[in-house]
Structure formats: structure tokens, C-alpha cells
C-alpha positions as CSV (number, residue, x, y, z in Angstrom):
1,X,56.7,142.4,64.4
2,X,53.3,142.2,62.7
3,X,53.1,143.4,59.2
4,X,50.1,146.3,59.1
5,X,46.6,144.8,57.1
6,X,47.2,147.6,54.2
7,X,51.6,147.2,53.7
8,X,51.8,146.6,49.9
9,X,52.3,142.9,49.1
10,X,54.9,141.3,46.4
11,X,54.0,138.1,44.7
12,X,56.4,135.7,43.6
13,X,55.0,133.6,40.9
14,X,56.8,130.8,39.4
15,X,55.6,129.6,35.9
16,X,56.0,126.1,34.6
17,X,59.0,125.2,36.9
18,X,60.2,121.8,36.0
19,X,61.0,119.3,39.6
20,X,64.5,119.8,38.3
21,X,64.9,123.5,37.9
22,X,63.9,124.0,41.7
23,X,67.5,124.6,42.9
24,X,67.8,127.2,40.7
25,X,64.9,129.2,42.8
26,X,66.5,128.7,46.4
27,X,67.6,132.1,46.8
28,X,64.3,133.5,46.2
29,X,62.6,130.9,48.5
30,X,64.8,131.4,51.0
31,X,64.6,135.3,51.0
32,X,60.7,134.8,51.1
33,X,61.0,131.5,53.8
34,X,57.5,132.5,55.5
35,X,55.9,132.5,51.6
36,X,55.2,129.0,51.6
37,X,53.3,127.3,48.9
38,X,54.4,128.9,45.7
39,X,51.6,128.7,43.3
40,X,52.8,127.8,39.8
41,X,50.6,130.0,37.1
42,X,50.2,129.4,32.9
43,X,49.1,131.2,29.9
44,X,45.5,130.3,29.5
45,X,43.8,129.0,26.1
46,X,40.0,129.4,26.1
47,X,40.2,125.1,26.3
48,X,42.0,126.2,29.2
49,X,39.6,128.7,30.4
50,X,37.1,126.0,30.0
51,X,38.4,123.1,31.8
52,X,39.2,125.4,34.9
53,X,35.9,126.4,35.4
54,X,35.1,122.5,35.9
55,X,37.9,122.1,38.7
56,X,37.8,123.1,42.1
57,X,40.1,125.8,41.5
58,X,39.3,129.9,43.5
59,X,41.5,131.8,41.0
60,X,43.9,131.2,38.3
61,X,46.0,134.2,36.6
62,X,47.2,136.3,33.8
63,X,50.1,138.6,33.5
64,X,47.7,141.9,34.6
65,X,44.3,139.9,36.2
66,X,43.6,137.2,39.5
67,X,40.8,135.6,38.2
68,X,38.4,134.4,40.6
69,X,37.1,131.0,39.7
70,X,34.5,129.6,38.1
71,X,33.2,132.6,36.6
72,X,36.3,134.7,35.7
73,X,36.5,137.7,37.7
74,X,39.1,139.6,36.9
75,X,41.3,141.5,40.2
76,X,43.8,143.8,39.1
77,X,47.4,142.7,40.4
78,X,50.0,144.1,37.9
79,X,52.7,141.4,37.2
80,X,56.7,141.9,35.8
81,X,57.8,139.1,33.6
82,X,61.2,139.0,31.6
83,X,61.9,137.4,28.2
84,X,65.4,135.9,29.1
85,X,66.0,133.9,26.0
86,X,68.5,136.3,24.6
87,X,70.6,138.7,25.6
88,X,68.4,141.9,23.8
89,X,65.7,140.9,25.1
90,X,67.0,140.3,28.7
91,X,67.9,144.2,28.3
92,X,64.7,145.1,27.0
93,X,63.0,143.2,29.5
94,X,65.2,145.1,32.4
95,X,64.1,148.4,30.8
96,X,60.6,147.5,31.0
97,X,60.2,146.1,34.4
98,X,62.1,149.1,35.7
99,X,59.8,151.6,34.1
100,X,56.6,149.2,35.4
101,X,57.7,148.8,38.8
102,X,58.0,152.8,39.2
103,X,54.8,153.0,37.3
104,X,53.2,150.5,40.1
105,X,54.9,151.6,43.2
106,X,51.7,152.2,44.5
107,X,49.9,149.8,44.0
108,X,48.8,147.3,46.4
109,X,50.4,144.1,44.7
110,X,53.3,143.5,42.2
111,X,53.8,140.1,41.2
112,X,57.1,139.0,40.4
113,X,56.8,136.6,38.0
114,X,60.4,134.2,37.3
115,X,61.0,131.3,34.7
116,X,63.0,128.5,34.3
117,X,64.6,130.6,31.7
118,X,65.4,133.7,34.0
119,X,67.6,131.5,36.2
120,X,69.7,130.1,33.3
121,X,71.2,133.6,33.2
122,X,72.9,135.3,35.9
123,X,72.0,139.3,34.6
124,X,68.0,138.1,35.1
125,X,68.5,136.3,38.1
126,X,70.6,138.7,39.7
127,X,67.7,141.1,38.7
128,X,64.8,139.6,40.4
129,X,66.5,138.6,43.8
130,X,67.6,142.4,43.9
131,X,64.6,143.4,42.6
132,X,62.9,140.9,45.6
133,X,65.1,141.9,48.8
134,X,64.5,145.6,47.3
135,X,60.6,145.3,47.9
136,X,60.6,143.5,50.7
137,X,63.6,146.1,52.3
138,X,60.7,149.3,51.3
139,X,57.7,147.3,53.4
140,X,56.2,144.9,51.1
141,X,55.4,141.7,52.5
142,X,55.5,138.5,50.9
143,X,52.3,136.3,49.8
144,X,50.8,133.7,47.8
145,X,48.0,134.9,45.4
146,X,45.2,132.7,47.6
147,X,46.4,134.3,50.9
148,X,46.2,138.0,48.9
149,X,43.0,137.0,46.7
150,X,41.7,136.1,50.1
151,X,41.9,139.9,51.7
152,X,40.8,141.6,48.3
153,X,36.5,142.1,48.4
């Protein structure tokens, strides 16, 4: 069945996942099988910022933004990330990415974005593979930033 043009997308975005962490994300890749390339995103220094614009790079992202590349143009796609280092701040984290995710139900994209961290602790990871099969189950459909950046004007 063909998903409609306008269905609300969900982003999974994996941040500075080591070669050997990658077992720790096959749940998620195989709920989201037709996702395909995952891209891998970081928080950007203004050397950062810089060197990117040299690379022949379309976009690179924030927690909040898609930036188009090489000039920085910012496209809204609201993100949840979780602080998983300890256990208050896994709770906090929950609290917050339940409250953002009601706050953003509309919009057109919601990035999940999961750490090497969140998978060391079974309440996080628990928490985004529910939070996943949740969104896909309500009609979101799964894809990378490019192929979303791609349909946005």
C-alpha cells in the first residue's frame, strides 16, 4: 500500500554511533527495514559550521533545524533526544519527550534522535522502540533526513 505524499514522517537519527555499538540498534533497524541509510548527525562548532560548507554535503542538522548546505538554511524538523547517563535524567528526559511529542503531534516531522548511551539502558531503549512502533502504528512513515529534506520547498 502506498503511503499518501502528506502522512507525517518520523526520523530516526543516530548520533556518533561507534562500528561496535550497531547491535545495540537492530531493533529499531529492523522495525524501520525500508529506512535504509541512517544518517549519523553531531553538535556543530562554528569550525564545524565552517568546514561543512567546504564539503559536498546538502544538509547537516541540529536538535530543532535541517540545514541546507552551504549556506545554512534552517528547515524546522523538531527532534526528541534523551540524556541517558543517569537514572534522573533518564526520567526527566521521558517527561520531556512525552510532553514534546504531544506538543508536535502535528507536525510534519519528528526526529527520533538515539545514542550510544540510550541503548546501554533498557528504560531508554524500551522507550524509543515503543515510542517508534507507536508512530509508525498512528501513520507516520519512516525516512532519512535527504529523502524528507528532498520533498520540503
Amino acid at each position: 500500500m502506498a503511503e499518501p505524499d502528506n502522512a507525517p514522517a518520523v526520523l530516526l537519527v543516530l548520533h556518533d554511533v561507534a562500528p561496535q555499538t550497531w547491535a545495540d540498534y537492530r531493533p529499531f533497524v529492523e522495525v524501520v527495514d525500508a529506512l535504509g541509510n541512517v544518517p549519523i548527525t553531531w553538535l556543530m562548532s562554528e569550525g564545524t559550521r565552517q568546514a561543512l560548507r567546504q564539503l559536498p554535503l546538502s544538509y547537516t542538522s541540529d536538535a530543532q533545524y535541517l540545514y541546507r548546505l552551504p549556506d545554512f538554511t534552517p528547515v524546522a524538523a523538531p527532534g526528541l533526544v534523551w540524556s541517558a547517563r543517569s537514572a534522573w535524567r533518564r526520567g526527566l528526559s521521558k517527561m520531556l519527550s512525552d510532553r514534546r511529542e504531544q506538543r508536535w503531534q502535528y507536525e510534519p516531522v519528528i526526529r527520533l534522535g538515539l545514542h550510544p548511551m540510550d541503548m546501554r539502558h533498557d528504560f531508554s531503549r524500551r522507550y524509543w522502540l515503543d515510542t517508534l512502533r507507536r508512530m509508525l502504528n498512528e501513520g507516520r512513515r519512516p525516512l532519512t533526513k535527504a529523502a524528507w529534506l528532498a520533498t520540503q520547498p
